[in-house]
ZAMARSE-347021 format. One record per residue: residue in three letters; x, y, z of N, C-alpha, C in turn. Coordinates in steps of 0.2 Angstrom, whole numbers, plus 2048, in hexadecimal, padded with zeros to 3 digits. Example, Ala and Ser with C-alpha at 12.3 -4.5 7.8 and 13.67 -1.06 7.14 Angstrom:
2
{'Ala', {842, 7E4, 827}, {83E, 7EA, 827}, {842, 7F0, 827}};
{'Ser', {840, 7F5, 823}, {844, 7FB, 824}, {840, 800, 827}};
***
This chain:
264
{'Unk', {804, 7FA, 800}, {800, 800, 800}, {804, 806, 800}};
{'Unk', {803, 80A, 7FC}, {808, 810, 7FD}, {806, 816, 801}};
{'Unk', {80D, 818, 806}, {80E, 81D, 80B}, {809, 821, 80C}};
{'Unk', {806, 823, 804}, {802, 82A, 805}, {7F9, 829, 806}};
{'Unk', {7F8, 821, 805}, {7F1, 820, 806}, {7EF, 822, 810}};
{'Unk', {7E8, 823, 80F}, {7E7, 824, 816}, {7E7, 81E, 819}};
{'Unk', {7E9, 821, 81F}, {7EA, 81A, 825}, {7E4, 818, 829}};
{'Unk', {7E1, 811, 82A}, {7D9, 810, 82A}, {7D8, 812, 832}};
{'Unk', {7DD, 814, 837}, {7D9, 816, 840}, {7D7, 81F, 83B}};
{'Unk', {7DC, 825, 839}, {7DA, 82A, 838}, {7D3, 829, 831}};
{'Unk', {7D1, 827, 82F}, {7CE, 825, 82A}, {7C6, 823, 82F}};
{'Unk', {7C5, 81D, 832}, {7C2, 81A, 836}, {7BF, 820, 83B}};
{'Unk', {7C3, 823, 83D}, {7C0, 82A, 840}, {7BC, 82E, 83D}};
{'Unk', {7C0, 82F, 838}, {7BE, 837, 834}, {7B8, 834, 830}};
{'Unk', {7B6, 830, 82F}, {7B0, 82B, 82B}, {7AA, 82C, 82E}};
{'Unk', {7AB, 828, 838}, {7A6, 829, 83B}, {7A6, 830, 83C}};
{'Unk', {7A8, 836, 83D}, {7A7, 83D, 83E}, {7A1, 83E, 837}};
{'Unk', {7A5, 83C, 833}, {79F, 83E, 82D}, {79A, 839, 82D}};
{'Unk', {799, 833, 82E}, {793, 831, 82E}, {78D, 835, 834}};
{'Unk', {790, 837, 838}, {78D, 83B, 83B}, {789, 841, 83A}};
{'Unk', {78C, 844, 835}, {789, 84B, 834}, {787, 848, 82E}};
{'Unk', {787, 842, 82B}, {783, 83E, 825}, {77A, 83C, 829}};
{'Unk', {779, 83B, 831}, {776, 839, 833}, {773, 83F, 833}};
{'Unk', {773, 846, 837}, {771, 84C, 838}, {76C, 84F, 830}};
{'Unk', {773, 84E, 82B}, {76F, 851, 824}, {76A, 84D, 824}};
{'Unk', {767, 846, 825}, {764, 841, 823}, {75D, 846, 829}};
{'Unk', {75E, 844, 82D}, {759, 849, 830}, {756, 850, 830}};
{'Unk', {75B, 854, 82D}, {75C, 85B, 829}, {756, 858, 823}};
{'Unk', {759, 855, 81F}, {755, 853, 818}, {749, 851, 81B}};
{'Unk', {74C, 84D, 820}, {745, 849, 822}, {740, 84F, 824}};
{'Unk', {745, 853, 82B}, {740, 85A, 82C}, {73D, 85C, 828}};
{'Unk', {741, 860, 822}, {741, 866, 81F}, {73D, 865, 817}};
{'Unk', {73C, 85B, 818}, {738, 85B, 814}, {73D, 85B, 80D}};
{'Unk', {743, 85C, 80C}, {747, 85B, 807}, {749, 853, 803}};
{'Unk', {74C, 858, 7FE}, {74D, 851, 7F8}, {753, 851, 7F6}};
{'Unk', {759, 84B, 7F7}, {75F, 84A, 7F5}, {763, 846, 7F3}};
{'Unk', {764, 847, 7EB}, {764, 842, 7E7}, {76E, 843, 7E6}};
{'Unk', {772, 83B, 7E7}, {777, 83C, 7E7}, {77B, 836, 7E0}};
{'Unk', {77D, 83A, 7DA}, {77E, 834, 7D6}, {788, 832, 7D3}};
{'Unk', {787, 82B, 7D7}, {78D, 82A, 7D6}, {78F, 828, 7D0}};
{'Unk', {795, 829, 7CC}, {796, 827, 7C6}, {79D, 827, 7C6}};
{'Unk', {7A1, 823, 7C1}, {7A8, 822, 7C1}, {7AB, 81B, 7BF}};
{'Unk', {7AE, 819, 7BD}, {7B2, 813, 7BA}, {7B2, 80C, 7BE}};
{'Unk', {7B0, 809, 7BB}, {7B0, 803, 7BE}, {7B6, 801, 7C4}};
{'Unk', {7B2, 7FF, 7C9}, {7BA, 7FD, 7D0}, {7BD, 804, 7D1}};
{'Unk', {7B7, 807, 7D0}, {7BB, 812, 7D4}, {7B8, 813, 7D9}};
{'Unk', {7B5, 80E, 7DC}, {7B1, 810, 7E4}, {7AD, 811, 7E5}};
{'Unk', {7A8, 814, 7E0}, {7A2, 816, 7E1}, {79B, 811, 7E8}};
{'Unk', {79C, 80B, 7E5}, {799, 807, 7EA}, {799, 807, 7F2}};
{'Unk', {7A2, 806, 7F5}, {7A4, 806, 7FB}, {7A5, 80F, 7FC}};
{'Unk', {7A4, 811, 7F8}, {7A2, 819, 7FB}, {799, 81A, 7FD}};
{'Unk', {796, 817, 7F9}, {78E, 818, 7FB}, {78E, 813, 801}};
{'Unk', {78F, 80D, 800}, {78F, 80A, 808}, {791, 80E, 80D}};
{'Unk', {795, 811, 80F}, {797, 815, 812}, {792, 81C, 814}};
{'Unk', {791, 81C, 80F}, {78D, 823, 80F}, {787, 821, 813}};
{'Unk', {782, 81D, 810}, {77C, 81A, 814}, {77D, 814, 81A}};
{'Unk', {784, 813, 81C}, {784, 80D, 822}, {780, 80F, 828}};
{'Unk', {77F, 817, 828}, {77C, 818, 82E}, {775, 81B, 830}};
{'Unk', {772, 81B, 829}, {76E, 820, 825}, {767, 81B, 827}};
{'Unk', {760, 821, 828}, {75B, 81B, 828}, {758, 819, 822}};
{'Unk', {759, 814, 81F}, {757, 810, 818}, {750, 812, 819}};
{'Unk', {74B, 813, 81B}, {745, 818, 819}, {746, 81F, 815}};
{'Unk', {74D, 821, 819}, {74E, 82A, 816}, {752, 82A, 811}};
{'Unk', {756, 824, 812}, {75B, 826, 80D}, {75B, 81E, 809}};
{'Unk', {75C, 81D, 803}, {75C, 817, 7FE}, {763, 818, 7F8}};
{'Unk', {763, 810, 7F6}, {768, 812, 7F1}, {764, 80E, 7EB}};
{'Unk', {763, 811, 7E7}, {764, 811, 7DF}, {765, 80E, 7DA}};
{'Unk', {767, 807, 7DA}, {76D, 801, 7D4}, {768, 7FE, 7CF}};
{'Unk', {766, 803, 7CA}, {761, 7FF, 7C6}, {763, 7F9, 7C0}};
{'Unk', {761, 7F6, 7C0}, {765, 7EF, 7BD}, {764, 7F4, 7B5}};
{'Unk', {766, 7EE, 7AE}, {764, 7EF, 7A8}, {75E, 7EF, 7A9}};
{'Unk', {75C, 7F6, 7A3}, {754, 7F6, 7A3}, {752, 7F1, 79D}};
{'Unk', {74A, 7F0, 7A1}, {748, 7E8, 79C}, {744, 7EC, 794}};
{'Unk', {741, 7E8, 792}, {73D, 7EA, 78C}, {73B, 7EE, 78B}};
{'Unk', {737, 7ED, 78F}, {733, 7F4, 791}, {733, 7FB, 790}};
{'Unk', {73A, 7FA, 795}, {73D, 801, 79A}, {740, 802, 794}};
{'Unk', {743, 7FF, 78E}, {747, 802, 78A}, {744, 807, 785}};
{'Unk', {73D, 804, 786}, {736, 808, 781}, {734, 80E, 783}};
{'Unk', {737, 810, 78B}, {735, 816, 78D}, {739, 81D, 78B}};
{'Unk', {738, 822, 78E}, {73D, 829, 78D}, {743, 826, 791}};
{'Unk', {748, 827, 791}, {74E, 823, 795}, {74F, 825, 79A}};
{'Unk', {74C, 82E, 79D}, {74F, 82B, 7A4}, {746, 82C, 7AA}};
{'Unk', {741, 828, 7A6}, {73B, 827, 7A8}, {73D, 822, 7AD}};
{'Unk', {741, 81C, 7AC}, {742, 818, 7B4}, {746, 81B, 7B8}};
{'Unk', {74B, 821, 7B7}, {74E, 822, 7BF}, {749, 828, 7C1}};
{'Unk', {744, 82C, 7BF}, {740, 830, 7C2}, {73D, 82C, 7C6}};
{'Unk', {73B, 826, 7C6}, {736, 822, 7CA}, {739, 81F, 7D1}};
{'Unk', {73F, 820, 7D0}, {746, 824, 7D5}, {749, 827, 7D9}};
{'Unk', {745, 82D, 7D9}, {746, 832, 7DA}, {743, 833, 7E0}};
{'Unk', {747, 837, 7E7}, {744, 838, 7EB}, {73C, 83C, 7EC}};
{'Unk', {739, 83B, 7F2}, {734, 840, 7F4}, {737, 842, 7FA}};
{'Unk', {730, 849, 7FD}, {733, 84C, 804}, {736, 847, 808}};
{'Unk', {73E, 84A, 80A}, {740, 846, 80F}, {743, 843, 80E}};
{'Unk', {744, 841, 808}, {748, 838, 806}, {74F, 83C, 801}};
{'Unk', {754, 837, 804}, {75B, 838, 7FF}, {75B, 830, 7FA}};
{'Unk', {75D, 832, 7F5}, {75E, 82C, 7F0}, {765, 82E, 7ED}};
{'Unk', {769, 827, 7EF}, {770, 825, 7EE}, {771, 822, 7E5}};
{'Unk', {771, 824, 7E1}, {771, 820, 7DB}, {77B, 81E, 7DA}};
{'Unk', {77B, 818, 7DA}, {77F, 812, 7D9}, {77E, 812, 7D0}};
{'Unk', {781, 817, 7CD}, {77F, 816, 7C5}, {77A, 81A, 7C5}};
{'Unk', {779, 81C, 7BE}, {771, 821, 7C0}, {771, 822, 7B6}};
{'Unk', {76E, 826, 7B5}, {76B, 82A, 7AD}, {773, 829, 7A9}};
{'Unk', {777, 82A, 7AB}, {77D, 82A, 7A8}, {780, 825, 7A7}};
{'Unk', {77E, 820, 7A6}, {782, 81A, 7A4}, {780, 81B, 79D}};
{'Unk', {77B, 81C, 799}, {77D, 821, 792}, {781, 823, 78F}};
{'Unk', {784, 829, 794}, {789, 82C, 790}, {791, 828, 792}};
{'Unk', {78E, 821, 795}, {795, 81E, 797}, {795, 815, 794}};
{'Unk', {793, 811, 799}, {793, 80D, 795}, {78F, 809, 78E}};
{'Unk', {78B, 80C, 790}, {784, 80C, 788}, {788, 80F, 783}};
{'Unk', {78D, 814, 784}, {78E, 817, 77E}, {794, 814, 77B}};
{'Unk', {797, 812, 77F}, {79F, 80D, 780}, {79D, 806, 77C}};
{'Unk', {799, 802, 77F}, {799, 7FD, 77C}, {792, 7FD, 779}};
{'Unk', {790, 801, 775}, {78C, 801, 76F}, {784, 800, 771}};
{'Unk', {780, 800, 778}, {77C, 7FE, 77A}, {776, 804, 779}};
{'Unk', {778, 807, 775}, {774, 80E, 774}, {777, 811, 76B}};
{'Unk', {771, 815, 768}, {774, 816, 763}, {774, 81B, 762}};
{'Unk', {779, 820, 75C}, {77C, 827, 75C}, {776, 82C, 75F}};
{'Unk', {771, 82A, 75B}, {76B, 82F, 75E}, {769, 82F, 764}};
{'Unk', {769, 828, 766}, {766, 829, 76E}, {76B, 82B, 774}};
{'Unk', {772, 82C, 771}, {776, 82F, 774}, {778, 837, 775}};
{'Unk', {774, 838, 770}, {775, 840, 76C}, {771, 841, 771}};
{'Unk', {76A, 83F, 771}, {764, 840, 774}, {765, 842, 779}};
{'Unk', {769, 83E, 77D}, {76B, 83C, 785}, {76E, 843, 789}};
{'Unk', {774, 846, 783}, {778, 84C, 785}, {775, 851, 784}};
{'Unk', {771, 852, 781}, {76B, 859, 780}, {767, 859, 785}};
{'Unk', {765, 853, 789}, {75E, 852, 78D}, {75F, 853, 793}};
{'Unk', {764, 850, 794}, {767, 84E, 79C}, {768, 855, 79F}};
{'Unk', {76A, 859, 79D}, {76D, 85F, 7A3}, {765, 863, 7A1}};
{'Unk', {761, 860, 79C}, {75A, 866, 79F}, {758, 862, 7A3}};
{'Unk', {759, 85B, 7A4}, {754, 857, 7A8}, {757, 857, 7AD}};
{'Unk', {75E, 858, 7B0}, {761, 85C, 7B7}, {75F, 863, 7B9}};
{'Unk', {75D, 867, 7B4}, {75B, 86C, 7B5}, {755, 86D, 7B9}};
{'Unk', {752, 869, 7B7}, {74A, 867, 7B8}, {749, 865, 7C0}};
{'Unk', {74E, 860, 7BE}, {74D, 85D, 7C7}, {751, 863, 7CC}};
{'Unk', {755, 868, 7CB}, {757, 86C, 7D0}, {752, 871, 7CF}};
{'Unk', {74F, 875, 7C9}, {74B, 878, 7CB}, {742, 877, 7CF}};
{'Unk', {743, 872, 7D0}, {73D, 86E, 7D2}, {740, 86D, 7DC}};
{'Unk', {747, 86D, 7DD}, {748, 870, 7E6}, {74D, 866, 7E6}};
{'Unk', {74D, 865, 7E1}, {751, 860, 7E3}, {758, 860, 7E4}};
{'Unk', {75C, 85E, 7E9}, {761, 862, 7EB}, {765, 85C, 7E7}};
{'Unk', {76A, 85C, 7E2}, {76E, 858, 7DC}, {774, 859, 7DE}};
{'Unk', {778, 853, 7E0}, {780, 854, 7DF}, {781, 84B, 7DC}};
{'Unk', {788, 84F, 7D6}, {789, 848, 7D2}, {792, 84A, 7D2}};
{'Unk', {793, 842, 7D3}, {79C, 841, 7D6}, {79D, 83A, 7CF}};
{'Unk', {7A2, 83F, 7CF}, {7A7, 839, 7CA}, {7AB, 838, 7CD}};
{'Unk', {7AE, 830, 7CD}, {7B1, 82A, 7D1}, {7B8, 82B, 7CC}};
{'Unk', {7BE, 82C, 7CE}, {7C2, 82F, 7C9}, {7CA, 827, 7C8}};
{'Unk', {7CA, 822, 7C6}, {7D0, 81E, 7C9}, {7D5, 81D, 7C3}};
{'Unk', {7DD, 81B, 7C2}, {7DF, 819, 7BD}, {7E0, 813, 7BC}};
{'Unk', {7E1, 812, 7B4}, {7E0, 80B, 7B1}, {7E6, 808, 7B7}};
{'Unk', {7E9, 80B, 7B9}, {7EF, 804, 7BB}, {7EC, 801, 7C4}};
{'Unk', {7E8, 806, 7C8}, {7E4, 804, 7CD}, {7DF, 801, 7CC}};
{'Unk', {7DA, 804, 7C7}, {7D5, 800, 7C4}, {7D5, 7F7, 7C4}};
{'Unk', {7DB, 7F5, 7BF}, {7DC, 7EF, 7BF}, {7DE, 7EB, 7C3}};
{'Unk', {7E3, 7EF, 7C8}, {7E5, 7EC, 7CF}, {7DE, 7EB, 7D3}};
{'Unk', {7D9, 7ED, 7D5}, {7D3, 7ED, 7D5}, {7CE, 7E6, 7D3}};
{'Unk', {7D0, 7E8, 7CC}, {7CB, 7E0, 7C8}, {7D0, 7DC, 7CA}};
{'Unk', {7D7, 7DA, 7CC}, {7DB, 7D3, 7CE}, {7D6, 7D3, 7D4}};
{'Unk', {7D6, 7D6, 7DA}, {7D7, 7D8, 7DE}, {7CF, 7D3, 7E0}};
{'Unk', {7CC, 7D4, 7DC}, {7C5, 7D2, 7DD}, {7C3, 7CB, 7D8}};
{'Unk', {7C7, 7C9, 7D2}, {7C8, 7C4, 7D0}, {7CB, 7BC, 7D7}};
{'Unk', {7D1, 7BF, 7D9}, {7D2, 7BD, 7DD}, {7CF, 7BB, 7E5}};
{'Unk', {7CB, 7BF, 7E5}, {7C5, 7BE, 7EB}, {7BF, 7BB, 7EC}};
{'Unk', {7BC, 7B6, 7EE}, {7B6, 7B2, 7EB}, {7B1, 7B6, 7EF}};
{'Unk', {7B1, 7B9, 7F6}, {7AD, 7BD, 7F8}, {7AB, 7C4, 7F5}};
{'Unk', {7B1, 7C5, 7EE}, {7AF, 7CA, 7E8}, {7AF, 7C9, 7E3}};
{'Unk', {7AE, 7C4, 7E2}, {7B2, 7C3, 7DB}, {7A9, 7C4, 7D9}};
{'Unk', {7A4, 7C6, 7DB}, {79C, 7C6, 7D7}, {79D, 7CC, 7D7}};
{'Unk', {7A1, 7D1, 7D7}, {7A2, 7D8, 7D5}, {7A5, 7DA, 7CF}};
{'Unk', {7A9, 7D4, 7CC}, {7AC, 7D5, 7C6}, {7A7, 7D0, 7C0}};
{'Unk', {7A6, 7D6, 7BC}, {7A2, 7D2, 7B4}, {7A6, 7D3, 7AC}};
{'Unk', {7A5, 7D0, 7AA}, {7A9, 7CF, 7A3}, {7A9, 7D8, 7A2}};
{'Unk', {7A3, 7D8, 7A2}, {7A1, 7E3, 7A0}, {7A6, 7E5, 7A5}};
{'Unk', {7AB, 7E4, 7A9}, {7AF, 7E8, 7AC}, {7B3, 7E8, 7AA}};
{'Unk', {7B7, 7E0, 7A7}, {7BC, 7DE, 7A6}, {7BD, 7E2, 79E}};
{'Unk', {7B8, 7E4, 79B}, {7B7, 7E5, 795}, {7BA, 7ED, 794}};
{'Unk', {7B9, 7EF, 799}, {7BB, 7F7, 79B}, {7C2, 7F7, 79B}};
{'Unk', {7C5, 7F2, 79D}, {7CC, 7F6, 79B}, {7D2, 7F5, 795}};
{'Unk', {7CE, 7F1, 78F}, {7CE, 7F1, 789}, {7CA, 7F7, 787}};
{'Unk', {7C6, 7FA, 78B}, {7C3, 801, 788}, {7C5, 808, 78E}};
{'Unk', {7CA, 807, 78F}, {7CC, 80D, 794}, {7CB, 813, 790}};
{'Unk', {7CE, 814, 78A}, {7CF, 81D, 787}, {7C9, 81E, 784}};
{'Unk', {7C3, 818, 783}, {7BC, 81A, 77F}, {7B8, 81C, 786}};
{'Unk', {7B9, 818, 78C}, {7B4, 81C, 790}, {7B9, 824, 791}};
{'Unk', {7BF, 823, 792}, {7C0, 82A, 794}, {7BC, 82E, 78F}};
{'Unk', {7BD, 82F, 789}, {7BB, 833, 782}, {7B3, 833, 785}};
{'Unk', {7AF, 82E, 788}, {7A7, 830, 789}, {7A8, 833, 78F}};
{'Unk', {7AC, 832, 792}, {7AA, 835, 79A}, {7AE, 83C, 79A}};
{'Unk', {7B1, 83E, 795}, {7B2, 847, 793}, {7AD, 848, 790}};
{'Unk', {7A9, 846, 78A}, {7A4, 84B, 789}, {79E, 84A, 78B}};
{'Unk', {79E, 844, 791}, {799, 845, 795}, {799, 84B, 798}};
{'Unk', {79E, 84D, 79B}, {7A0, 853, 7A1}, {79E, 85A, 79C}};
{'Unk', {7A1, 85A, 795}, {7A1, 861, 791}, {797, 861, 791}};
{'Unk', {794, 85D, 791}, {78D, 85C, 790}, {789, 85D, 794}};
{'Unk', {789, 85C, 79C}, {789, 85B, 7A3}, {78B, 85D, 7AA}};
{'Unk', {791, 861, 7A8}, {794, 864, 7AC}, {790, 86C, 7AD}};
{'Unk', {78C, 86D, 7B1}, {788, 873, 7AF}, {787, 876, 7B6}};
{'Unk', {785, 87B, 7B7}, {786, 880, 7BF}, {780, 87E, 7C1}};
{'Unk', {77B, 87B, 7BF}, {775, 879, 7C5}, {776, 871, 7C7}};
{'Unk', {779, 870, 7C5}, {77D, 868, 7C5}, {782, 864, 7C1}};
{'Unk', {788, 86A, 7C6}, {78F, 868, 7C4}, {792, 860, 7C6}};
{'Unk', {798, 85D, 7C3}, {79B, 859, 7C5}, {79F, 859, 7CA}};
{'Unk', {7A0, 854, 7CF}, {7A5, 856, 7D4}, {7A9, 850, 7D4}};
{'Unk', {7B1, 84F, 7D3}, {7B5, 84A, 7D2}, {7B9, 848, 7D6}};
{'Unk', {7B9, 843, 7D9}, {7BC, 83F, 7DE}, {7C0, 83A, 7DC}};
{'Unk', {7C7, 83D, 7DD}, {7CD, 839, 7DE}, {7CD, 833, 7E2}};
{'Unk', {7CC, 82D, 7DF}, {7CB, 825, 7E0}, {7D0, 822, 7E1}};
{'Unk', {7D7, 822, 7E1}, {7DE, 81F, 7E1}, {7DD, 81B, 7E7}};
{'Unk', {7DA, 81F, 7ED}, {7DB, 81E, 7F3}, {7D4, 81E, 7F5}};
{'Unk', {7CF, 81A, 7F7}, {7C7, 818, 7FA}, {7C6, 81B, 7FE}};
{'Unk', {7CB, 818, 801}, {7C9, 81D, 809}, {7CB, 824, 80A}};
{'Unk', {7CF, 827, 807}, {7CC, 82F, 805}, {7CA, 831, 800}};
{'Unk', {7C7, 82E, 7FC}, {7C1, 82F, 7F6}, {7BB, 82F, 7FB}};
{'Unk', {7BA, 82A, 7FF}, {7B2, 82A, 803}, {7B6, 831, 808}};
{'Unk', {7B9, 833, 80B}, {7BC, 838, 811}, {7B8, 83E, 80C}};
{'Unk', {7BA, 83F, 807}, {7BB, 846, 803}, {7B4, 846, 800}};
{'Unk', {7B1, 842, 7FD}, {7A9, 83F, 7FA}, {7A6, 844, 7FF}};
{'Unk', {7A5, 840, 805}, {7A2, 841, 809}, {7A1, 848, 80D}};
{'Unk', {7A8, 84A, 80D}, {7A9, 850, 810}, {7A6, 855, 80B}};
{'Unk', {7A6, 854, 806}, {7A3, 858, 800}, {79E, 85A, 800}};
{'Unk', {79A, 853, 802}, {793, 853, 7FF}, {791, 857, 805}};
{'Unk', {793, 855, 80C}, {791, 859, 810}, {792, 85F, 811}};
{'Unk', {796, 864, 80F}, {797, 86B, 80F}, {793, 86E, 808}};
{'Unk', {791, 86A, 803}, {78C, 86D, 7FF}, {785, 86D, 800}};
{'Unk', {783, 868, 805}, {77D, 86A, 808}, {77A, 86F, 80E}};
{'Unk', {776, 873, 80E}, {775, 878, 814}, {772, 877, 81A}};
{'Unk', {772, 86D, 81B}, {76E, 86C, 821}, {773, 86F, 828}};
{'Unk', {76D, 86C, 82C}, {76F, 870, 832}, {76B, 869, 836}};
{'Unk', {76F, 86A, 83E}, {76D, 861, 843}, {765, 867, 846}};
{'Unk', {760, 862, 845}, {75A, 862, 849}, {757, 860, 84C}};
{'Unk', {752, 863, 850}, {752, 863, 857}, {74C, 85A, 855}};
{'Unk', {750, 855, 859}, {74B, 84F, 859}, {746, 84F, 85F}};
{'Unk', {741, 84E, 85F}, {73C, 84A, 863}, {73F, 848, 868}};
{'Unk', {73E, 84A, 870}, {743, 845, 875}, {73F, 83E, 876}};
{'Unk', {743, 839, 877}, {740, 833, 877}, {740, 831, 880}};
{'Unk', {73F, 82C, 883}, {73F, 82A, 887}, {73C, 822, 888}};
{'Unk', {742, 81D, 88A}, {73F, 816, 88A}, {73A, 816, 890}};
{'Unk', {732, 814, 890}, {72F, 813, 896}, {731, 80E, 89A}};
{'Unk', {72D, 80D, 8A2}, {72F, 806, 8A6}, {72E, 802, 8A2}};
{'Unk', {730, 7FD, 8A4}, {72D, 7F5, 8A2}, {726, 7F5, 8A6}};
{'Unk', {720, 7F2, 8A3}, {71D, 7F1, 8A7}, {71A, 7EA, 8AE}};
{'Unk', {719, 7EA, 8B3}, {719, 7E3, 8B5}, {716, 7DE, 8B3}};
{'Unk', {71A, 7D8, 8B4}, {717, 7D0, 8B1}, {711, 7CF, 8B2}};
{'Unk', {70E, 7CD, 8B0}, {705, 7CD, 8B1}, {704, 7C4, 8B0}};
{'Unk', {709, 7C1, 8AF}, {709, 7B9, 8B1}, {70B, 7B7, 8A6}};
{'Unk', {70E, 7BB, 8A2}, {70C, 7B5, 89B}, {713, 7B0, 89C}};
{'Unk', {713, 7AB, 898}, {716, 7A5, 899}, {719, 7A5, 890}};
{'Unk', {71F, 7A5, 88F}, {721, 7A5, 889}, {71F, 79E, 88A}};
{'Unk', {71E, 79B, 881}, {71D, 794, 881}, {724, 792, 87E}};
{'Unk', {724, 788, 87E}, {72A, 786, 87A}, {72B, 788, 873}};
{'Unk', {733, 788, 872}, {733, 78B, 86C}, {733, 787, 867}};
{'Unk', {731, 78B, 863}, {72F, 785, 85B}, {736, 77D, 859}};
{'Unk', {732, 77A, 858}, {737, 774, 855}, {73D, 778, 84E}};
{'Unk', {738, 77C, 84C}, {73E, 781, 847}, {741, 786, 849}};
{'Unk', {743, 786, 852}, {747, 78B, 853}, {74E, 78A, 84E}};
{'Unk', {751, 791, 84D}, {757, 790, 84B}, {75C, 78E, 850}};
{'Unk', {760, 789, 84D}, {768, 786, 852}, {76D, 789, 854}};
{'Unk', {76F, 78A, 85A}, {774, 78C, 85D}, {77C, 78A, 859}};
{'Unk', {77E, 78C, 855}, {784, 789, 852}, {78D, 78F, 855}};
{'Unk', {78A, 790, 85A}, {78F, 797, 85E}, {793, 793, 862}};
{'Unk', {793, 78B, 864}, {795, 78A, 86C}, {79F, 78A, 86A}};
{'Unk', {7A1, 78A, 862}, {7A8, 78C, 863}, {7AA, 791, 863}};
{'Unk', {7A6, 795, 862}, {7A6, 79B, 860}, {7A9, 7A0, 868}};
{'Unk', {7A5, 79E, 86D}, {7A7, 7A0, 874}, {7AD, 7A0, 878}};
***
């Protein structure tokens, strides 16, 4: 590992600090009745995934959800194209995590031919109205490109070929990518020249290092939003009240087995 990656006790800390004030905005968001849409994109094995986990580990899956729409089916292909992630789309209160989002058009649909020049053309003309749209509507928009090089990248795919608890992370369509490293770059510049736009700029996050790509992500995203901690409802656990005589009965013949005793 090289000298200049973070070290995981400062790291570890700085994390739980911000999942903290991750907890707060998530309560900011719920109060005030706001809507925050967070879309990750960036290079296959660039973070983006163990960055959202981390963003939501603390988060209430009520308020806050992620986003990973599979291939759209027959259907969905017949529709306006970005008709299924609007269905997506937070309401009062709710943040959505998109894991991939609208822009796999201008990325791998475009790269590996899964789209055609038209529908592509289409895409770059439509998308920064259809951003538009959603910020002038009070949706609060922030989009991070996941940023890593060809030589960590595939350090990366070894790295998970070689792991059976990851190796379900790697698909041929990754492997694919790096026979096509300078064609996605060439999409993912004029993505940006198309997309890049002041009501929903790009923000880019240097991936080398995970753990200060989530450090820095996070820190980001939090100093771009203007919540503030608010006042919760004080709680208080009541007495127990006393036994009135009930009798648990024996427990099912399908209890589950204790399989711990070496575990002790």
């Amino acid at each position: 590992m090289s000298a200049d990656r973070l070290r995981r006790k400062p790291y570890e800390k700085r994390l739980f600090q911000f999942q903290s004030e991750l907890v707060k905005l998530q309560e900011w968001v719920k109060m005030e009745g706001r809507r925050l849409v967070v879309v990750f994109e960036g290079r296959d094995a660039a973070g983006k995934g163990s960055t959202i986990k981390r963003v939501a580990e603390y988060l209430n899956p009520r308020v806050a959800r992620i986003a990973a729409l599979p291939a759209p089916t027959e259907r969905e292909r017949t529709q306006w194209y970005f008709q299924r992630y609007v269905e997506h789309l937070p309401a009062a209160g709710e943040i959505v995590l998109f894991d991939r989002s609208w822009y796999n058009r201008a990325g791998v649909e475009r790269v590996m031919g899964f789209c055609t020049q038209e529908e592509y053309t289409r895409f770059l003309h439509q998308c920064p109205i259809f951003e538009r749209l959603l910020v002038e509507d009070g949706i609060l928009l922030r989009k991070y490109w996941f940023s890593v090089s060809d030589a960590e990248q595939e350090r990366r795919f070894r790295a998970r070929l070689e792991d059976p608890m990851r190796r379900w992370k790697l698909s041929e369509m990754d492997l694919e990518s790096i026979t096509r490293w300078e064609e996605y770059s060439r999409a993912k510049d004029e993505m940006m020249i198309h997309t890049h736009i002041p009501e929903a700029p790009w923000y880019e996050v240097e991936s080398e290092d995970k753990r200060r790509a989530r450090i820095n992500m996070i820190s980001h995203l939090l100093s771009t939003v203007p919540y503030r901690e608010v006042q919760r409802t004080p709680l208080e656990i009541p007495p127990r009240p006393a036994p009135t005589g009930y009798r648990r009965p024996p427990r099912l013949e399908t209890a589950v087995p204790d399989v711990t005793d070496d575990l002790s």
